[in-house]
C-alpha positions as CSV (number, residue, x, y, z in Angstrom):
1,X,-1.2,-9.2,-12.5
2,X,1.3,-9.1,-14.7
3,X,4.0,-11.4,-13.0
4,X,1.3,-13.5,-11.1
5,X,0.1,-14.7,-14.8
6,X,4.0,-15.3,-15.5
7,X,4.6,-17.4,-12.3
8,X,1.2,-19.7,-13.3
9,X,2.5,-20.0,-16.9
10,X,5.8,-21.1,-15.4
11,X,4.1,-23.7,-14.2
12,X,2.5,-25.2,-17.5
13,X,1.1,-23.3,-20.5
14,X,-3.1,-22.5,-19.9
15,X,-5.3,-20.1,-21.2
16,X,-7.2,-17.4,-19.9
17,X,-9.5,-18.8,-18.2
18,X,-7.7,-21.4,-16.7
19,X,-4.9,-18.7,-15.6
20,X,-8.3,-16.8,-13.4
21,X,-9.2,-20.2,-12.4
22,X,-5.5,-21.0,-11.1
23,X,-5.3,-17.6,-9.4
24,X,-9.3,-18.2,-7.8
25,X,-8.4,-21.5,-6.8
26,X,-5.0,-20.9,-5.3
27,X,-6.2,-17.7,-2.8
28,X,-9.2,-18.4,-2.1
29,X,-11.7,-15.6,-1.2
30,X,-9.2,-13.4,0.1
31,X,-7.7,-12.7,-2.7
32,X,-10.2,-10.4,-5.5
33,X,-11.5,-12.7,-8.6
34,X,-9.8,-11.0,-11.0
35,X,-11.9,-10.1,-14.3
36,X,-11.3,-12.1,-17.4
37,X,-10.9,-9.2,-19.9
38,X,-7.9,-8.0,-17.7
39,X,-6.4,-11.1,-17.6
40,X,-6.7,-11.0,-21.5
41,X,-5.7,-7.7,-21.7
42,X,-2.2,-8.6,-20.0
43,X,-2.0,-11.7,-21.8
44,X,-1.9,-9.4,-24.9
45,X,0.4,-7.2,-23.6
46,X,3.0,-9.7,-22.3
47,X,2.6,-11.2,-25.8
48,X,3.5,-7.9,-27.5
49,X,6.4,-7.5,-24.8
50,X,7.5,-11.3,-26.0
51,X,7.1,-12.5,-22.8
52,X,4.6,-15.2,-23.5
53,X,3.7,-17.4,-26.9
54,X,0.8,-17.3,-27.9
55,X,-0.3,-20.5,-29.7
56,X,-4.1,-21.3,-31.6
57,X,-5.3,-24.5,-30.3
58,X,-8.5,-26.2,-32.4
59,X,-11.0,-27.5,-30.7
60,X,-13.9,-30.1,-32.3
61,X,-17.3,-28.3,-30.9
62,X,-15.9,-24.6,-29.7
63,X,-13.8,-22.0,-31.1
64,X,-10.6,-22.1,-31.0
65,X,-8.9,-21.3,-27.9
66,X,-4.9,-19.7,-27.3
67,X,-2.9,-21.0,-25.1
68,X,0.0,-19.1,-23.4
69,X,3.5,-20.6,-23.4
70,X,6.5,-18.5,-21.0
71,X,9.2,-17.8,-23.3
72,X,12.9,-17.4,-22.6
73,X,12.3,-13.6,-22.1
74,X,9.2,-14.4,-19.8
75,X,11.2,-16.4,-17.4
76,X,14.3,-13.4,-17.3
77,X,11.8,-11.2,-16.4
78,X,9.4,-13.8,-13.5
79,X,13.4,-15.2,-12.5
80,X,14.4,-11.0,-11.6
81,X,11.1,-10.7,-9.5
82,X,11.7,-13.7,-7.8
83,X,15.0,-12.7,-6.5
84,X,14.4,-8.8,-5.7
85,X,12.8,-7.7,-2.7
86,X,9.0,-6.5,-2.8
87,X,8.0,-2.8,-1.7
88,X,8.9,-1.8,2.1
89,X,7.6,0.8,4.4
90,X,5.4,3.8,2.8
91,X,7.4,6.7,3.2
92,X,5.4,8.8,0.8
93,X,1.8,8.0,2.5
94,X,-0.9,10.0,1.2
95,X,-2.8,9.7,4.3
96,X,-0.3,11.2,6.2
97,X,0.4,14.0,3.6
98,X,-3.4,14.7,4.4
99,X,-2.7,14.8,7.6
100,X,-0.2,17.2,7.8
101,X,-1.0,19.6,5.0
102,X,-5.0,19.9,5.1
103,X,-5.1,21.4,8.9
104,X,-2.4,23.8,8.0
105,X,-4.3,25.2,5.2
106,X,-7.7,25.1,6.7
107,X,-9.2,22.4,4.5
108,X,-9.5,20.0,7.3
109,X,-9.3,19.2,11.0
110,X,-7.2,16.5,12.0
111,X,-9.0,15.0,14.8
112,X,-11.8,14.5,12.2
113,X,-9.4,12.9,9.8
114,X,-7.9,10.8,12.1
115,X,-11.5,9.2,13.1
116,X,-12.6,9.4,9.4
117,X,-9.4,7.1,8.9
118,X,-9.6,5.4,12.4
119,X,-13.3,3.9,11.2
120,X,-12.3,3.3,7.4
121,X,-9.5,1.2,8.9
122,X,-12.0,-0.5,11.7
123,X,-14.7,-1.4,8.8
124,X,-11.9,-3.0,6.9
125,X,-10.9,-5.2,9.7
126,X,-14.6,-6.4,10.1
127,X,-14.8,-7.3,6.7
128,X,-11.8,-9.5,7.1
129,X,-12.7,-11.1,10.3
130,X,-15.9,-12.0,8.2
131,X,-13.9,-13.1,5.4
132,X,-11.9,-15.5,7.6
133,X,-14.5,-17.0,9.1
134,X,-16.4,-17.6,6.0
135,X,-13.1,-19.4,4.4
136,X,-12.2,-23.1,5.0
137,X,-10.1,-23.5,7.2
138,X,-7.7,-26.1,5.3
139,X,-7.3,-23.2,2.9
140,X,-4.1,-22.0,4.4
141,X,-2.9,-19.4,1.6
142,X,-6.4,-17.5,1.8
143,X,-5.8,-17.6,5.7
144,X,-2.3,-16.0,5.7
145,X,-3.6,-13.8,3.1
146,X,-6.1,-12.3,5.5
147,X,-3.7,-12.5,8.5
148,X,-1.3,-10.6,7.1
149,X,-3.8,-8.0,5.9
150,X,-5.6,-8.2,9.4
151,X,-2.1,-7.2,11.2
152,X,-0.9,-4.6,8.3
153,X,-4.8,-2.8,9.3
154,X,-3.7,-3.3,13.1
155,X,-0.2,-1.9,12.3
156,X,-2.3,1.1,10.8
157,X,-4.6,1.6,13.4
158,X,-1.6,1.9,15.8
159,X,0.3,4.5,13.6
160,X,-3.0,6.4,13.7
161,X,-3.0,6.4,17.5
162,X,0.4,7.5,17.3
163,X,-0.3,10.3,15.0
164,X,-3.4,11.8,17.1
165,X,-0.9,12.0,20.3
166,X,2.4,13.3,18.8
167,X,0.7,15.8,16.2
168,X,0.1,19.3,17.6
């Protein structure tokens, strides 16, 4: 959350609940409403870190309301995310640790872990296809947001496949 609130505040100096309603607004249902005490919470936090300013605004018939400014340090720090790469392949999957170590102690069997997983991954996908068909479809970003999770799920279900025929 921490850089998404950085990248918006790039953009033009809000407050908090103009930064949830930026990130509601820009993906759609298929991306979680994010709760407004977290976005607070990091806004305090990326304060304290001085990568945002915050600044007391008064307002005639309200309380007064902060408003976040990106500082010099804030836009170092949203400038290196923009240029490294994001998080590859999962090398380290916990599933698959699961897999491999539960049916060699005895905790589990792994036919019944791979179905377990096979149905968790199969529910997922229906909630998606739901999703997507509930979203407007000039709402692109929400789209491609579901897509992509749609195909990592498929890419999933595949490995899973995979697994049940190679493992002894």
């Amino acid at each position: 959350m921490r850089l998404s609130l950085l990248a918006l505040l790039a953009k033009e100096p809000a407050h908090g609940y103009e930064l949830k309603q930026a990130l509601e607004q820009i993906f759609g249902r298929a991306y979680p409403s994010p709760n407004i005490g977290q976005i607070y919470v990091t806004l305090g936090r990326l304060e304290k870190d001085g990568l945002v300013k915050a600044v007391d605004v008064e307002q005639s018939n309200r309380p007064n309301k902060k408003v976040y400014y990106l500082t010099a340090k804030g836009r170092e720090a949203l400038d290196a995310w923009a240029d490294e790469p994001t998080e590859g392949p999962r090398v380290r999957d916990e599933f698959f640790m699961k897999l491999v170590l539960a049916p060699m102690t005895g905790i589990a069997d792994r036919t019944a872990l791979i179905n377990r997983q096979r149905r968790h991954y199969l529910a997922l996908m229906r909630d998606l296809n739901e999703l997507a068909e509930r979203t407007d479809r000039g709402d692109r970003v929400a789209l491609l947001l579901i897509e992509g999770a749609m195909l990592h799920l498929q890419a999933d279900l595949d490995w899973l496949e995979r697994c049940q025929e190679d493992l002894p």
